[in-house]
N, C-alpha and C positions, 0 to 999 in steps of 0.2 A: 935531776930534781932532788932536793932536799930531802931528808926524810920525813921532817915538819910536814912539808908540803905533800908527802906522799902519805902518809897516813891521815892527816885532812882531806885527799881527796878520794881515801878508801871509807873515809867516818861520814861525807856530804849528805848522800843517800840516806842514809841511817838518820843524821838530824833533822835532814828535811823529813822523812816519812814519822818523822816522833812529833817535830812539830805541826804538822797534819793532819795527826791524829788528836794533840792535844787542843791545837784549836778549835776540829770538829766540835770534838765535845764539851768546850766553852759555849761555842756559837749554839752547840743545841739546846744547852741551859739557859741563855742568856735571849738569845734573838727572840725568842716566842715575847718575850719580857718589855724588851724594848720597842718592839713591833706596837703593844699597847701604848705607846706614851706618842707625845708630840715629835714629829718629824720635819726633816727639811730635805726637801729636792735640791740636788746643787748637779743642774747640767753644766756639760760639755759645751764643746763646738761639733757640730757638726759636718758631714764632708760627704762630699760624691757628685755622680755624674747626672747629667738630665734624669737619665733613667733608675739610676739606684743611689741612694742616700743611708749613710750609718749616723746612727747620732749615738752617742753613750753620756752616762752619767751618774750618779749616784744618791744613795736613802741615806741619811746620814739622821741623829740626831743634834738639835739647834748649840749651835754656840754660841759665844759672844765674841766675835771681833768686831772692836770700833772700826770705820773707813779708816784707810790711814792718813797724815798729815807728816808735811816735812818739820814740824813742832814736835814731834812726839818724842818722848824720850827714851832711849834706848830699855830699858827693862820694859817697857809697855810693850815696845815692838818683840821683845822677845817672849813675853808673856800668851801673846798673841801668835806667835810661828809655833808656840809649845802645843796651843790647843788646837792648831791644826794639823801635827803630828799627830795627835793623840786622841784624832778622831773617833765619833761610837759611830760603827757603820749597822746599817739593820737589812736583811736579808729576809726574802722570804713575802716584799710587798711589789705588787704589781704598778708598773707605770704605764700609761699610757698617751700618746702624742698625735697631733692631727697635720698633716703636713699636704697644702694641695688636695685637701677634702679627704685624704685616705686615713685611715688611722691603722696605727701600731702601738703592739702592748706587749709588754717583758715582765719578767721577777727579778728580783734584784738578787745578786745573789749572796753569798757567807761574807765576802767584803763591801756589802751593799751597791755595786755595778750594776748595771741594767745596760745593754743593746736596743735601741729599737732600728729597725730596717724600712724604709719605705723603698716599695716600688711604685712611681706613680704611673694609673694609665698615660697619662699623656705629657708627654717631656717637661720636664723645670727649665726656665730659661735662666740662664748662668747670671749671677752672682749671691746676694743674701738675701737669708729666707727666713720667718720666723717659724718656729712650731710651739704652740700653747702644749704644755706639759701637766697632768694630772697622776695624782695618786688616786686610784679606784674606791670608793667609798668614804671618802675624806675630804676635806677642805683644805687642800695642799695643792698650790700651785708655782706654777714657773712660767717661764718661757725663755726659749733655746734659741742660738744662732745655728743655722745651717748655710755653709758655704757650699755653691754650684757649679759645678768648673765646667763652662763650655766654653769653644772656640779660643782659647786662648794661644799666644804667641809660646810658652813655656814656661814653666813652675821653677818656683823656689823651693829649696831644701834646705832649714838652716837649722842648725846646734844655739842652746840660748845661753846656758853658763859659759862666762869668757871669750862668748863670739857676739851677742846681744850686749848682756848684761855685764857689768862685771863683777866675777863670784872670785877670784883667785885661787880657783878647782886644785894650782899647784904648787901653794903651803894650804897645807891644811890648818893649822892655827891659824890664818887669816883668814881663807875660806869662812870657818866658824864662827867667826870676830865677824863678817858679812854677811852672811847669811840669817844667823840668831839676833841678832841686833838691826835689821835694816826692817826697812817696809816698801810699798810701792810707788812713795814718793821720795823716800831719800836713797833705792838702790840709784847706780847711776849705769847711763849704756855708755858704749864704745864712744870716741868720738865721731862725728858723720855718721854712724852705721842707720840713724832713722833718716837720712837723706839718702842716702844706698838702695836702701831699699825701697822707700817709694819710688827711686827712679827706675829699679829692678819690675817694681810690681805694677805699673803705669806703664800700658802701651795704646796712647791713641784716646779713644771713649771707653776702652776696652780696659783690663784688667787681669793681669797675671795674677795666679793664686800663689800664695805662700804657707810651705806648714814648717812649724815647731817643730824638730825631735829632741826628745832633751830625759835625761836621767835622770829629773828631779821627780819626785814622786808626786801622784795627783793630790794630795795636801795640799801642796802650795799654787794649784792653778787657780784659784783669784787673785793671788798677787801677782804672779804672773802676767795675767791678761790685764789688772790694772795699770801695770807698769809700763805694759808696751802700749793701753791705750793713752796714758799719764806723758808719757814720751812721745808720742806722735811715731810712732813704731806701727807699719801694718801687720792691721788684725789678719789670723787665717787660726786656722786647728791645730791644736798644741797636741804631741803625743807624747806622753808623761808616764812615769812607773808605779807599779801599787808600792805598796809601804808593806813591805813583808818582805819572806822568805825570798822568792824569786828574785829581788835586786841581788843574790849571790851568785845569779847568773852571768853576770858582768855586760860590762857597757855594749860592747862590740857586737854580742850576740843578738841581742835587744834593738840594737838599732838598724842594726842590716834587714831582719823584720821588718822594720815598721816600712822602710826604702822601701824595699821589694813589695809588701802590699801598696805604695803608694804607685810606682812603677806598673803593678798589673792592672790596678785600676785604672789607670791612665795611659796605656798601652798606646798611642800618636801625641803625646806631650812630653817634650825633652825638657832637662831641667839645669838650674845652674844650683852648684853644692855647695854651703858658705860651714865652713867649722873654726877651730882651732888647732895650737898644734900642742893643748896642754894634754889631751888625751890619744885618743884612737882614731879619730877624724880623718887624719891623712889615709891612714891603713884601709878603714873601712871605706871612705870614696876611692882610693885607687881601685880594691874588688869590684864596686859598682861599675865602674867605667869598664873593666876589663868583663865583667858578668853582661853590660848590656851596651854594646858597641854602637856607637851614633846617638845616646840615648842621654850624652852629658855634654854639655856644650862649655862648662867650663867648672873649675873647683877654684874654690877660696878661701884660703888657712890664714886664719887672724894669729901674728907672731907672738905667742905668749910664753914662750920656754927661754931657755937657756942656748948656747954654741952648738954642745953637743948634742940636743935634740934637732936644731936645725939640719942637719950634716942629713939625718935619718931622710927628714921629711926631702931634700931635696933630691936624694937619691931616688926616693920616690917619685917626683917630679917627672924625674927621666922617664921612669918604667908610662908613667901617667900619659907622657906626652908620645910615647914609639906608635900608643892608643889616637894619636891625634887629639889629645886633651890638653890644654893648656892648665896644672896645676901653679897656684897664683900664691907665695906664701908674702903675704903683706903686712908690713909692720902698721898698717892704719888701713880705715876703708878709704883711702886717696887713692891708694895701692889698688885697690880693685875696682876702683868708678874706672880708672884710666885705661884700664885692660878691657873692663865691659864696655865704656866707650868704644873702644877701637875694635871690638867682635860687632859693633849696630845694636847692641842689648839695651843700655840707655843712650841717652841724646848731646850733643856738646852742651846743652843748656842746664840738664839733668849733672852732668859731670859740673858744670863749674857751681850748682848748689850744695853737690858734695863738699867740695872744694871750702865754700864760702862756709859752710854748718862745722868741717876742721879745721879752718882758720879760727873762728871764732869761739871753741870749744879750749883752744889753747891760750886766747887771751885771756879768761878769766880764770 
């Protein structure tokens, strides 16, 4: 290890606990301040099982972002991802949600955050749910999707930068050049990937769940969610990063997380894993398979790198596969309709709408 790198990771501790302290005592000046002025609830998605339900969300103060359009011109769109960086979050105001007659209620916290938990007496029947969301003594309201996972055939796990969407996670001058300038109508997804995945998330009358994990910070999850509903991309729960300190905790650690809470919560539901190969994706699904044996029925790395990165991920493959896992690295979603066809996952009819959604993605 470098020396750079060695006395950065003796100074970490030290910066995070400085900026900790410097932000408390921001948040303690300011929050009481902002707490009197006009607010905005911006929930989440929702997730859980008949019997227990998490919804999160946040107090924020009102912006202005226009809806988006694919007219818009690029400094408007960036005008607009500025002010959702640079969010006022408020801390300190109670929410409360009524879900199946029960109600639950939180404080929000120094980043404006809020949990609510419901246990209902008597089971939720699987799929979406709505919950009417209030601010306690205000005229501030919302309403939340909550997704219900019962009986399902087995869940999706998918990465959204460069396995969704395309962000170009690997140049970062492009990345930024896509990211700062796009919006929810003129980012663009994969080819087929919204054909993929509905035939992934369709079984029967029934309904496979699918969640988000993704490193982008919860800023941008309305564009987000407009994107993939703008695209015909299935909705499910997006698990997104705060905007601070802790994204120096890095990718890998973060997302292995959110897995594993997904995986306990859903302890008889196997899943198929969809990433790239721009980041850690390979790395982190090979651990899952090897951490929860029987428990992945297949992985799928969207080719986004270079030779030399390929070499890596297929070595991994190997280890993936001694597991009885078939890791799938495909340079298109054609690459992976045809594999999940042939495991019974989606149907020949489902495979050749893939098919037809990346043919037709490349004539134009």
């Amino acid at each position: 290890m470098s020396p750079f790198k060695t006395a950065f990771k003796t100074l970490l501790p030290l910066l995070e606990r400085g900026a900790l302290t410097a932000d408390r005592a921001f948040n303690g000046y300011v929050q009481p301040r902002r707490a009197r002025g006009k607010l905005l609830l911006q929930p989440y998605v929702g997730w859980g099982t008949p019997g227990r339900v998490e919804l999160r969300g946040r107090v924020l103060l009102p912006r202005t972002v226009a809806p988006a359009r694919r007219t818009d011109p690029r400094l408007r769109n960036a005008q607009n991802v500025l002010r959702r960086l640079f969010s006022r979050e408020v801390g300190g105001v109670t929410v409360s949600g009524v879900l199946n007659g029960q109600r639950a209620a939180a404080v929000s916290d120094s980043d404006g955050y809020f949990t609510l938990e419901f246990t209902p007496p008597s089971p939720l029947p699987g799929g979406w749910h709505q919950v009417p969301l209030q601010l306690d003594g205000r005229e501030v309201q919302a309403s939340a999707r909550v997704q219900v996972v019962a009986d399902a055939r087995f869940g999706v796990i998918s990465d959204l930068d460069d396995t969704v969407i395309q962000s170009d996670v690997t140049s970062v001058p492009r990345m930024l050049s896509t990211v700062l300038t796009g919006n929810a109508r003129t980012r663009l997804p994969f080819p087929g990937v919204g054909a993929l995945y509905r035939a992934l998330t369709r079984d029967g009358e029934a309904r496979n769940p699918i969640f988000y994990v993704s490193s982008s910070p919860w800023n941008f999850f309305d564009l987000l969610w407009q994107f993939l509903d703008y695209r015909r991309i299935p909705l499910g729960p997006l698990f997104l990063r705060n905007w601070g300190m802790d994204l120096l905790g890095g990718h890998g650690g973060y997302k292995h997380g959110v897995i594993e809470q997904i995986f306990q919560r859903f302890p008889d539901l196997k899943f198929v894993l969809v990433g790239d190969s721009g980041e850690k994706d390979p790395e982190i699904y090979a651990e899952v398979v090897h951490r929860h044996p029987g428990r992945v029925l297949a992985v799928y790395i969207r080719d986004v790198t270079e030779a030399h990165r390929d070499e890596g991920v297929l070595k991994l493959r190997e280890e993936v596969r001694k597991a009885g896992v078939d890791l799938v690295l495909a340079a298109d979603s054609l690459n992976a309709a045809s594999h999940a066809m042939a495991m019974g996952l989606i149907t020949p009819g489902e495979y050749r709408s893939v098919l037809t959604s990346v043919a037709r993605s490349y004539e134009t």
